[in-house]
SEKOL-755904 format. One record per residue (C-alpha): residue number from 1; z, y, x. Coordinates in steps of 0.02 Angstrom, whole numbers, plus 50000, padded with zeros to 5 digits. Last residue first. Example, Ala and Ser with C-alpha at 12.3 -4.5 7.8 and 13.67 -1.06 7.14 Angstrom:
% residues 2
> 2;50357;49947;50684
> 1;50390;49775;50615
% end
This chain:
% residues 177
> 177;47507;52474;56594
> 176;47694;52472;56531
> 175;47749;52624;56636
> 174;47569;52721;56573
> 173;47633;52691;56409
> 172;47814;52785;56454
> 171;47704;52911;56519
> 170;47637;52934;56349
> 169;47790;52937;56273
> 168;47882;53045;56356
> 167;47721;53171;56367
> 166;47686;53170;56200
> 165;47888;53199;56131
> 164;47881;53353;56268
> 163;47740;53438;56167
> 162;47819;53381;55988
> 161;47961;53488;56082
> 160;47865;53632;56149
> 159;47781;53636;55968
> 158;47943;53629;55868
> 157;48017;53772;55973
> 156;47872;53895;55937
> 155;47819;54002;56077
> 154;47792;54168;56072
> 153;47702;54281;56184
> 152;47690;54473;56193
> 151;47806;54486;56320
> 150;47912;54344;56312
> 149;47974;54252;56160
> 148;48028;54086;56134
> 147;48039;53999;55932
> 146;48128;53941;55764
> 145;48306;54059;55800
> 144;48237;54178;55696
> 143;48278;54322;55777
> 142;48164;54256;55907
> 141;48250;54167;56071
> 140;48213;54266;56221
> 139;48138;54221;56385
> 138;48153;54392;56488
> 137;48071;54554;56488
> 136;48067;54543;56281
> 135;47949;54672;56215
> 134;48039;54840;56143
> 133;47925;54935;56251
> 132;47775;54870;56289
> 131;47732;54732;56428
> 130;47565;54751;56488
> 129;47600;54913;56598
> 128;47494;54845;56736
> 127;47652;54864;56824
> 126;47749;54781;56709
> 125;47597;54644;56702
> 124;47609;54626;56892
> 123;47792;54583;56894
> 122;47806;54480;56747
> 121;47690;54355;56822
> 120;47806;54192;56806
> 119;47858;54236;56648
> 118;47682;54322;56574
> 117;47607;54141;56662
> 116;47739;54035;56564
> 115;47711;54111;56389
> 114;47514;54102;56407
> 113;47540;53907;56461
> 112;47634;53874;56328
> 111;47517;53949;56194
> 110;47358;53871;56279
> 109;47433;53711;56301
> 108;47478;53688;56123
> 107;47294;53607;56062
> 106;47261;53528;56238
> 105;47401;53405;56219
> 104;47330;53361;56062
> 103;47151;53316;56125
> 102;47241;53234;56284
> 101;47351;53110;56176
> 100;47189;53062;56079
> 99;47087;53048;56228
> 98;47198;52920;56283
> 97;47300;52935;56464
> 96;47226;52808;56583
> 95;47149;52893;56717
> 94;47242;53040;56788
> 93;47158;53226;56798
> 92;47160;53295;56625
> 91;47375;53224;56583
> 90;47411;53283;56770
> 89;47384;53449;56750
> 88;47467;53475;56574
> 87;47602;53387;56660
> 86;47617;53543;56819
> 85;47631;53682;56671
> 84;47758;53571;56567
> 83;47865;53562;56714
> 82;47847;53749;56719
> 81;47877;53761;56546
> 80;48045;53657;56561
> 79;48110;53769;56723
> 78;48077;53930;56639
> 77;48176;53862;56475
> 76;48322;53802;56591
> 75;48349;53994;56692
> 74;48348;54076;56523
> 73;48448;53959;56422
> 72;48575;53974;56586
> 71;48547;54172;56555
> 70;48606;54146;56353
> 69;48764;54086;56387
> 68;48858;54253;56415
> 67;49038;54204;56407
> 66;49102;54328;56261
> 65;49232;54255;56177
> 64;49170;54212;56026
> 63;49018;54091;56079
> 62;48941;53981;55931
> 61;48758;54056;55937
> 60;48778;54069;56130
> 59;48832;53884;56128
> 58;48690;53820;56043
> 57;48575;53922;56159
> 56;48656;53847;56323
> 55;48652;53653;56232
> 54;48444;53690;56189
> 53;48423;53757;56376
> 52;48501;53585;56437
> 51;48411;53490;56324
> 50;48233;53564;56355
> 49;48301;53580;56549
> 48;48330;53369;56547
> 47;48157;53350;56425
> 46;48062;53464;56566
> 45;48139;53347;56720
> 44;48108;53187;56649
> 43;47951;53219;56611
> 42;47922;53300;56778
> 41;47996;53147;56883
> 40;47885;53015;56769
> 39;47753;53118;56790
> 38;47763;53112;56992
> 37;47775;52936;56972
> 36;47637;52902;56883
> 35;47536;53017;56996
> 34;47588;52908;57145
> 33;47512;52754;57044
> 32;47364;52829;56979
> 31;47315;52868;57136
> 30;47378;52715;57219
> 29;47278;52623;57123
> 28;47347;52503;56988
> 27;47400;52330;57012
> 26;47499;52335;57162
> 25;47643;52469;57077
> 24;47731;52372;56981
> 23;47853;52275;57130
> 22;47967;52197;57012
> 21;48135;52270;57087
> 20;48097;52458;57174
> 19;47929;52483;57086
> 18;47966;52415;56909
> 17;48166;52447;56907
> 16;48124;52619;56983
> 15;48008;52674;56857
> 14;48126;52614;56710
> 13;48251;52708;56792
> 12;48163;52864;56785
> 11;48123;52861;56623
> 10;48267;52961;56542
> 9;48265;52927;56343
> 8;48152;53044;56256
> 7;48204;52995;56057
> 6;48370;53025;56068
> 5;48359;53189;56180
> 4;48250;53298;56045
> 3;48349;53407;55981
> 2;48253;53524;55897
> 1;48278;53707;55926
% end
């Protein structure tokens, strides 16, 4: 799982030093200003469970007394893809976000957002009897250790994080704009 921290910096306080003490917000409508913010929160939020879910599956790999770590990589992973979910939103609807940015957003949406609907519709594809034996019930890392699995779905860890890296830095833009 890459670690991607260093390089997505926490950018709520950049959004509060423009609003709070420079007063950003007047020169963009109030559209794209609220949705700013709301990206801001959900960037922030999906690289935060990213790292979080990245320190839980570390320490399962290096545990030896066996604390189960691997639920809090559950519980962090769900949270980052549903973040992700709610961007992907944002990044078609809010003006201002190059067509570049959107064009390779859209290339791993598909595979993130087929991972988080199986998680957050496990229920109805059990009973549809879409998940097959020996399919992971809950976010799993792959043998591997290079990607998610759930269901049928996998996810590679590279593309969530070049995923999250667009988003940071993107919104970061929009900050600057």
């Amino acid at each position: 799982m890459p670690d991607i921290y260093a390089e997505c910096k926490p950018l709520t306080p950049t959004l509060l030093l423009l609003v709070g003490f420079l007063g950003g917000d007047g020169k963009v409508a109030k559209e794209v200003a609220l949705s700013r913010k709301e990206m801001v929160r959900l960037v922030d939020k999906a690289v935060r469970e990213y790292t979080l879910a990245r320190r839980c599956l570390l320490a399962q790999i290096g545990e030896k007394r066996g604390v189960i770590h691997i639920l809090g990589f559950v519980d962090s992973m769900e949270n980052c893809l549903n973040a992700c979910r709610r961007l992907f939103y944002f990044f078609e609807r809010i003006r201002g976000i190059p067509k570049v940015s959107r064009g390779i957003i859209r290339f791993d949406a598909a595979k993130i957002m087929s991972i988080r609907d199986t998680m957050e519709h496990m229920a109805e594809r059990i009973e549809k009897s879409l998940i097959q034996p020996g399919q992971p019930l809950l976010l799993t890392p792959t043998k591997d250790g290079r990607a998610v699995s759930l269901g049928q779905d996998t996810l590679q860890f590279e593309r969530l994080a070049f995923v999250l890296k667009i988003f940071h830095k993107v919104t970061e833009q929009l900050l600057k704009n």
